[in-house]
C-alpha positions as CSV (number, residue, x, y, z in Angstrom):
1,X,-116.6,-80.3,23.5
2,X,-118.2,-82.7,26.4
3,X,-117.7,-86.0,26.0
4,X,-121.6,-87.8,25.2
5,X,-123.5,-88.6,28.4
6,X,-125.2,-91.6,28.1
7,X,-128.7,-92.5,30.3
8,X,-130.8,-95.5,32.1
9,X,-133.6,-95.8,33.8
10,X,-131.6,-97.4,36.7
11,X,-130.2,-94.8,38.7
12,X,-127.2,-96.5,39.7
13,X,-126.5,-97.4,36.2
14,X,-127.6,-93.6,35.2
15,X,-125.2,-92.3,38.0
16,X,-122.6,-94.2,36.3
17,X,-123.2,-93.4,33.2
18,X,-122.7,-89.7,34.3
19,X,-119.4,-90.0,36.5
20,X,-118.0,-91.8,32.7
21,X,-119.0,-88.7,31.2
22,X,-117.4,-86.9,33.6
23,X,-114.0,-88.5,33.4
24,X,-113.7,-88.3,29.5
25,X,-115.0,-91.9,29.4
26,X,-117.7,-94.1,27.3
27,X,-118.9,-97.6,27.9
28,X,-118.7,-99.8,24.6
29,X,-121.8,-101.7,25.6
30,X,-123.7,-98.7,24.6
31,X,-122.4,-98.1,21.1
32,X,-124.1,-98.6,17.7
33,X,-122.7,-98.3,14.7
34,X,-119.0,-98.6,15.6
35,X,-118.1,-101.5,14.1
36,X,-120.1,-102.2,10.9
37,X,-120.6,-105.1,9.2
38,X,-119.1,-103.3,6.0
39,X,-118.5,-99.7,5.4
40,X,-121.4,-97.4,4.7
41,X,-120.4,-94.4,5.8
42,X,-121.1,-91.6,2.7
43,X,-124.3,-92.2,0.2
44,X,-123.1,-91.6,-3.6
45,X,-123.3,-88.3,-4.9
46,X,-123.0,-86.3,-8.4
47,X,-122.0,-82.9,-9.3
48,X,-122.5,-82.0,-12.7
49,X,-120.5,-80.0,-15.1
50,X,-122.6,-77.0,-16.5
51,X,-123.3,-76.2,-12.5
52,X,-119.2,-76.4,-11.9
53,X,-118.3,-74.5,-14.6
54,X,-120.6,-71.8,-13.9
55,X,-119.6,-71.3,-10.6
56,X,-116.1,-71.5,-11.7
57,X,-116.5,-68.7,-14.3
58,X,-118.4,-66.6,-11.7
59,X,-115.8,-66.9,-9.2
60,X,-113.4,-65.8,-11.9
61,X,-115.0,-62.6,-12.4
62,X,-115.8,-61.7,-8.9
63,X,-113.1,-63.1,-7.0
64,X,-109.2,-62.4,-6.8
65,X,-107.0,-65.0,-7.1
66,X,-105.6,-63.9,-3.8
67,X,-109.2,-64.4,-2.2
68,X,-107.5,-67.7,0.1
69,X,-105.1,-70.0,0.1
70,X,-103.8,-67.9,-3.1
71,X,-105.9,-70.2,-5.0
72,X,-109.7,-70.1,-6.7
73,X,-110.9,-73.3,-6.1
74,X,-114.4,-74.8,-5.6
75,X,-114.0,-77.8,-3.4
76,X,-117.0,-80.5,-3.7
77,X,-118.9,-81.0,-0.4
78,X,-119.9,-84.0,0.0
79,X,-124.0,-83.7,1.7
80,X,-123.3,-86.7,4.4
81,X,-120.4,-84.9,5.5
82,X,-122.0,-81.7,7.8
83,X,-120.6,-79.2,5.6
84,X,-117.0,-80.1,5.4
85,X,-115.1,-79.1,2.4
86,X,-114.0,-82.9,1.4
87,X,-115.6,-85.0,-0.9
88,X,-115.0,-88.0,0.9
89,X,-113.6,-89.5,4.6
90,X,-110.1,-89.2,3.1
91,X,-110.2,-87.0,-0.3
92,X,-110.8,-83.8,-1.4
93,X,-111.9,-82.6,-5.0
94,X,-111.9,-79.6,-6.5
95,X,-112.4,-77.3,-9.9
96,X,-109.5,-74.5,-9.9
97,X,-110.0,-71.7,-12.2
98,X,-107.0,-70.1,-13.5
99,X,-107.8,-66.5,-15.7
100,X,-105.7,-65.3,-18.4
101,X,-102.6,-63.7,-17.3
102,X,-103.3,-65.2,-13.3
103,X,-100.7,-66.4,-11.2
104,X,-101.2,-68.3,-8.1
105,X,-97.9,-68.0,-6.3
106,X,-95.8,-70.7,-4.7
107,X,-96.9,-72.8,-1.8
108,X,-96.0,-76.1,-0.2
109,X,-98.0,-78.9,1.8
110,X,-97.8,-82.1,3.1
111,X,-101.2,-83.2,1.6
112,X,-100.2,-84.1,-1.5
113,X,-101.7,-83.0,-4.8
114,X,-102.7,-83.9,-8.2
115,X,-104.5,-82.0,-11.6
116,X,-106.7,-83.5,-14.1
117,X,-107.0,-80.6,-17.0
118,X,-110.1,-80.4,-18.1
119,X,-110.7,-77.0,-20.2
120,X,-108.7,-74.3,-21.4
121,X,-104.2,-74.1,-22.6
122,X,-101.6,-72.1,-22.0
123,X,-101.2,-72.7,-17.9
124,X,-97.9,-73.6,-16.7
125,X,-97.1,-75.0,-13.2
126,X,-93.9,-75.0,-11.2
127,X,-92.8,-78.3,-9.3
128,X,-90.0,-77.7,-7.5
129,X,-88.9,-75.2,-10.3
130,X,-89.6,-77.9,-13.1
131,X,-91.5,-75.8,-14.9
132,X,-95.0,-78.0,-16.8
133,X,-97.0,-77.3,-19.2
134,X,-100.8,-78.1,-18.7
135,X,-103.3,-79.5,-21.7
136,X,-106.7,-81.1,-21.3
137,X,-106.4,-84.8,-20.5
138,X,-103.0,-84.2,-18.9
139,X,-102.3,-85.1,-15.4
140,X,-99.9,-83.3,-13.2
141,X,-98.3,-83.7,-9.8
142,X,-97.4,-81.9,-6.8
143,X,-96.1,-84.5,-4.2
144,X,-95.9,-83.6,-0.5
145,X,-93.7,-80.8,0.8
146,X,-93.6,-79.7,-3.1
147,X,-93.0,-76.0,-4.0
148,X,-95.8,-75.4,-6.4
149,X,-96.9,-72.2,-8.5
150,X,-99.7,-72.0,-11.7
151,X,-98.8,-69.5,-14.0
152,X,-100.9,-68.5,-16.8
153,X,-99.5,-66.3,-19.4
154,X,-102.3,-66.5,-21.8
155,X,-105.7,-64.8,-22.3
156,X,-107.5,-68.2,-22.1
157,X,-109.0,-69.4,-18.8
158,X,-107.9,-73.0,-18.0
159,X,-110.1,-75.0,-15.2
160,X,-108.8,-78.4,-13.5
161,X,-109.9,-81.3,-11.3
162,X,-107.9,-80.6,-7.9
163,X,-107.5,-84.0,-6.0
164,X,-105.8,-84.4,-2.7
165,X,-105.8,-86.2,0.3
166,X,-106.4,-83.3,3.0
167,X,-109.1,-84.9,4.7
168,X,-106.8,-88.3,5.9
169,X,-103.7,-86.1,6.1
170,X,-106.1,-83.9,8.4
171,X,-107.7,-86.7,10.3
172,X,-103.4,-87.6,11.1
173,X,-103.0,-84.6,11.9
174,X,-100.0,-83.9,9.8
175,X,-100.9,-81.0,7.7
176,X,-98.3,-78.6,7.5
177,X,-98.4,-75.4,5.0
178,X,-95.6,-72.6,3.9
179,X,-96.3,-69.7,1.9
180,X,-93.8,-68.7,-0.8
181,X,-91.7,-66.0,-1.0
182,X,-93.1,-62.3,-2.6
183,X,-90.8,-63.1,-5.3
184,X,-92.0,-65.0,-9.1
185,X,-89.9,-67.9,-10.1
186,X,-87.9,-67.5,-12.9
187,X,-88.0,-70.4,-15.7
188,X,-87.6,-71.2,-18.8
189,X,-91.3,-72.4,-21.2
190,X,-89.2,-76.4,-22.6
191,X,-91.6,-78.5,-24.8
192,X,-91.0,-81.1,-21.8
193,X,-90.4,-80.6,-18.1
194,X,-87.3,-82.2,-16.6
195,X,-88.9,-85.3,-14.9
196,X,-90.6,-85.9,-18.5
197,X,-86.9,-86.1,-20.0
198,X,-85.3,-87.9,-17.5
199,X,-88.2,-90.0,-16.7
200,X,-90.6,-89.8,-19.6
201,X,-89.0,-92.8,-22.0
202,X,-92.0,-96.0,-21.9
203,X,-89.8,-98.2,-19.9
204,X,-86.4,-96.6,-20.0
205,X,-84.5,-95.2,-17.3
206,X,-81.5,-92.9,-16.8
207,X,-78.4,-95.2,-15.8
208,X,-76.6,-91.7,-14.5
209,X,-76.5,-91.0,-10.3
210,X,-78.0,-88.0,-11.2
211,X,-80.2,-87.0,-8.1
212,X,-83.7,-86.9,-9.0
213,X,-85.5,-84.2,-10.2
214,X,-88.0,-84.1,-7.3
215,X,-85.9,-83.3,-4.1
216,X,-87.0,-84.5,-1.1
217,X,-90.7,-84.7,-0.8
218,X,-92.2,-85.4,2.7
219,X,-92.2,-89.3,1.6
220,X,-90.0,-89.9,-0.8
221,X,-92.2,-92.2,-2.6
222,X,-94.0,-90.4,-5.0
223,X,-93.5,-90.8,-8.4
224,X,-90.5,-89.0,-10.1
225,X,-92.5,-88.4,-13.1
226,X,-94.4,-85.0,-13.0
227,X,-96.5,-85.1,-16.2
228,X,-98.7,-87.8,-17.9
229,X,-99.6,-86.7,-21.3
230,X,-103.2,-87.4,-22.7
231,X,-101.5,-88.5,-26.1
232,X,-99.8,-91.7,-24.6
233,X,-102.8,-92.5,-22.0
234,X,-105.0,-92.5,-25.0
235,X,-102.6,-94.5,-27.2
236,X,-101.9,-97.0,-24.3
237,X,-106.2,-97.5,-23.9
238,X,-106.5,-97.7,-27.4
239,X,-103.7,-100.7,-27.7
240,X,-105.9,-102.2,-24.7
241,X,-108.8,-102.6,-26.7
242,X,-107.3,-103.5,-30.1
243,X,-105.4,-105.9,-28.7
244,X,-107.9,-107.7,-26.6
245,X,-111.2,-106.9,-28.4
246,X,-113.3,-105.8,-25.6
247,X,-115.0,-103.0,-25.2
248,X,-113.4,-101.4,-21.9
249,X,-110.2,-100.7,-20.7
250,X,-108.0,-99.3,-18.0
251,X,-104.3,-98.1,-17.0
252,X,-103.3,-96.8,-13.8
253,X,-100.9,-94.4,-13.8
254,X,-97.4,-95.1,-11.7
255,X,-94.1,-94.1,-11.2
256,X,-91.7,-95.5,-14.0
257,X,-89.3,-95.9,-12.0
258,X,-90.9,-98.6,-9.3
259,X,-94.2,-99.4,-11.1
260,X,-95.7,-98.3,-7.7
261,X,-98.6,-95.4,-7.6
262,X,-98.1,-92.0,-8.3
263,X,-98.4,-90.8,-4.4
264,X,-98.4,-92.9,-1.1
265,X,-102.0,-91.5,-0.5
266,X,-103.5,-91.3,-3.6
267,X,-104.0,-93.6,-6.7
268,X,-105.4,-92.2,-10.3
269,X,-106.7,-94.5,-13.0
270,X,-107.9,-93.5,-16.5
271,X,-111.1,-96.1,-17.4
272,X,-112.8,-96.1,-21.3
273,X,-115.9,-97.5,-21.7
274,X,-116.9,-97.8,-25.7
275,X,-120.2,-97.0,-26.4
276,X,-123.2,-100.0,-25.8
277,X,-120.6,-101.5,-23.6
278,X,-121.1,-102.2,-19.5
279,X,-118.1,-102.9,-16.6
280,X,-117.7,-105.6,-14.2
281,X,-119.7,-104.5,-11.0
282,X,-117.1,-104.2,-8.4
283,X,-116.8,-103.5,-4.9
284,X,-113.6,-102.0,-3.7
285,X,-112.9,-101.1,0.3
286,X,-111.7,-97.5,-0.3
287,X,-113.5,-94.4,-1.6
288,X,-113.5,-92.6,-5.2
289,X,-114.2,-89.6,-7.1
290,X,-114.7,-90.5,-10.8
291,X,-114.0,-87.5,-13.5
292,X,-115.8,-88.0,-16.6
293,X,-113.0,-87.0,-19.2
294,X,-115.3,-87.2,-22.2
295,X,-118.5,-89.3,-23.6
296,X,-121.9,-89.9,-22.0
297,X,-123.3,-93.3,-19.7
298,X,-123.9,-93.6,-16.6
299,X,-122.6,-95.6,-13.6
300,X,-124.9,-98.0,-11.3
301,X,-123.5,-97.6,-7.4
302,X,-125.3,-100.3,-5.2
303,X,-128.7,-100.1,-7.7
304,X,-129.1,-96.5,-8.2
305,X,-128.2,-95.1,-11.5
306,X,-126.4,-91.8,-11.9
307,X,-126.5,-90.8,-15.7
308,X,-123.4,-88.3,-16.8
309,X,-122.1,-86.6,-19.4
310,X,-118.7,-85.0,-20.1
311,X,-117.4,-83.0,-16.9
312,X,-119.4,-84.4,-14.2
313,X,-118.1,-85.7,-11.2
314,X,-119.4,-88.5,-9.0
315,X,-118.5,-89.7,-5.9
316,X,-118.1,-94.4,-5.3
317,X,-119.0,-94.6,-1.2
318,X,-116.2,-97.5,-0.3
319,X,-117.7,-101.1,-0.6
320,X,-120.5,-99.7,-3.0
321,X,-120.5,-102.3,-5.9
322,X,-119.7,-100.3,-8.7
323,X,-120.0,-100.4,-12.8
324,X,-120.3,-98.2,-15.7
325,X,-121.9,-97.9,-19.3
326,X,-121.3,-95.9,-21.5
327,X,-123.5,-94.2,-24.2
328,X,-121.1,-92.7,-26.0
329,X,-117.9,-93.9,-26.0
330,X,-116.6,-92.6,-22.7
331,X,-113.4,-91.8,-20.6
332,X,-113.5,-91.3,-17.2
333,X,-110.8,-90.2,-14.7
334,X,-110.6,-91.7,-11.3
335,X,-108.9,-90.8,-8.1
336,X,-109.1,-93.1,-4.8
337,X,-107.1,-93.9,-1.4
338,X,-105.8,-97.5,-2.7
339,X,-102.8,-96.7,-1.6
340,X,-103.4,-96.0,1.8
341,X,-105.3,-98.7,2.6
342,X,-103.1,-101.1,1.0
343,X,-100.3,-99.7,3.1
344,X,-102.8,-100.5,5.9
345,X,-103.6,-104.1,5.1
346,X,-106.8,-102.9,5.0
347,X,-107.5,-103.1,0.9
348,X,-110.2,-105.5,-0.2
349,X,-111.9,-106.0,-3.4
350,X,-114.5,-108.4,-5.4
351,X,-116.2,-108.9,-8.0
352,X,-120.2,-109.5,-8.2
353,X,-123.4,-110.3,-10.1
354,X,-124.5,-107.0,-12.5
355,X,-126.9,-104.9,-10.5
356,X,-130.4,-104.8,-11.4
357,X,-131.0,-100.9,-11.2
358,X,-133.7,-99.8,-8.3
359,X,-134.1,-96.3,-8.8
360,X,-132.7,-93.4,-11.3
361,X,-130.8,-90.4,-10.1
362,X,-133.0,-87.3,-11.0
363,X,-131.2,-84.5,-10.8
């Protein structure tokens, strides 16, 4: 691809302009947009559930498992972002639809992974060989440079929330992929996976030098818990709001081990919102795809209201000032790049005024 030729009306300045070209060069003078007073990169953006699962269902009946990348997966495109597969700068999203009696074989990658169950029982997936079950409201992970396999023994279809970070592991040019061997892993169904016994105890640790039961993922910083169970996220939000008498709440998921998030790359936070009650308005540097778990509201981003019910997903543009209501009373699921730009020195966040609401989404 050529490198932009700028023009003037000067020739001198035009002849320049054109020997820069030339030499892979570009003045800065000539530049708009590069540096931003804040970020405003992506508009927001909502996909809703009854059009997801549709597709989802479709794609199960008419195409194979082994249609690519040994996976069925609708990844959200975000509009602003020319037809790109990534729902953001730095994150993807996703619905997977796994059929009864499916398997999607092992792979590995450097992006790293999480799933947010949203429909169906019965799926188990491999880590590493740690063999996890999957129920709606779980969340499950599959750090970088992970073996990974879903397995679905059932007759039931089961469909997730995919969320990596391909698109900043992409833009570092460190994605690296290895196919599996023909071969299915042998394991063993246990009512909890082996980083939920070692690791699953609310603030207890092994004392053993056992090694860990992920082994060496890409970072090494990923949490050594596989599997957070919607029973104790639900139990911890409730405790939140009976013990402090508000109407919203919300816990971020870590590793038990450090307290830090769940992936270098990636945080995931579970927010409830009871019904008639409203959030903070927040802005946060940093982009997000919210999951709404279960409940109706509706979520103001920079004075545009986006009404939801259960399943949809919406995308917070970073620096959007940010806050939800709920209807009903309301979970919602969020994924971000916290992490990243923390690591960065490049995280912000504030508080402001409520938004007065300028327009209604329609769709």
């Amino acid at each position: 691809m050529a490198t932009s030729r700028f023009h003037d009306d000067a020739p001198d300045v035009d002849g320049l302009y054109a020997d820069l070209a030339t030499a892979d060069l570009q003045p800065l003078w000539v530049q708009e947009g590069l540096l931003t007073r804040t970020p405003g990169r992506l508009t927001p953006h909502i996909w809703r559930w009854k059009t997801l699962r549709d597709l989802a269902e479709r794609s199960g009946d008419l195409v194979g498992i082994d249609g690519g990348g040994d996976r069925r997966v609708l990844s959200l495109s975000h509009p602003d972002l020319g037809g790109q597969p990534f729902a953001t700068h730095t994150l993807w999203g996703a619905v997977q639809f796994l059929g009864g009696g499916e398997l999607a074989p092992a792979h590995r990658h450097t992006p790293a992974a999480l799933r947010f169950v949203l429909e169906g029982s019965g799926v188990w997936t491999l880590v590493n060989g740690d063999p996890i079950h999957m129920a709606p409201g779980d969340l499950v992970l599959t750090p970088s440079w992970t073996w990974h396999e879903h397995h679905n023994p059932g007759r039931e279809p089961m469909i997730w929330f995919d969320g990596l970070d391909v698109p900043l592991v992409r833009n570092l040019d460190a994605v690296f992929f290895e196919p599996g061997g023909d071969e299915l892993s042998d394991y063993e169904p246990l009512p909890s996976s082996r980083s939920e016994i070692r690791y699953g105890g609310a603030g207890l640790l092994p004392v053993s030098g056992e090694p860990a039961v992920i082994e060496d993922p890409a970072s090494g910083r990923s949490s050594r818990l596989l599997a957070y169970r919607w029973a104790a996220t639900d139990a911890a939000l409730s405790r939140l709001i009976e013990s402090t008498g508000r109407g919203v709440a919300s816990v971020r998921y870590a590793d038990p081990a450090t307290g830090r998030d769940i992936m270098p790359t990636l945080r995931a936070e579970l927010h409830r919102v009871l019904a008639g009650h409203r959030t903070p308005t927040i802005r946060t540097a940093g982009s997000g795809i919210w999951v709404v778990y279960r409940g109706s509201g509706a979520t103001v981003i920079d004075g545009r209201r986006f009404r939801w019910t259960a399943g949809d997903m919406l995308v917070t543009p970073s620096w959007a000032a940010v806050d939800h209501q709920a209807e009903d009373d309301a979970d919602l699921f969020l994924v971000s790049d916290g992490p990243a730009l923390e690591a960065l020195g490049l995280a912000r966040t504030e508080t402001v005024e409520q938004q007065d609401v300028r327009e209604d989404d329609a769709r």
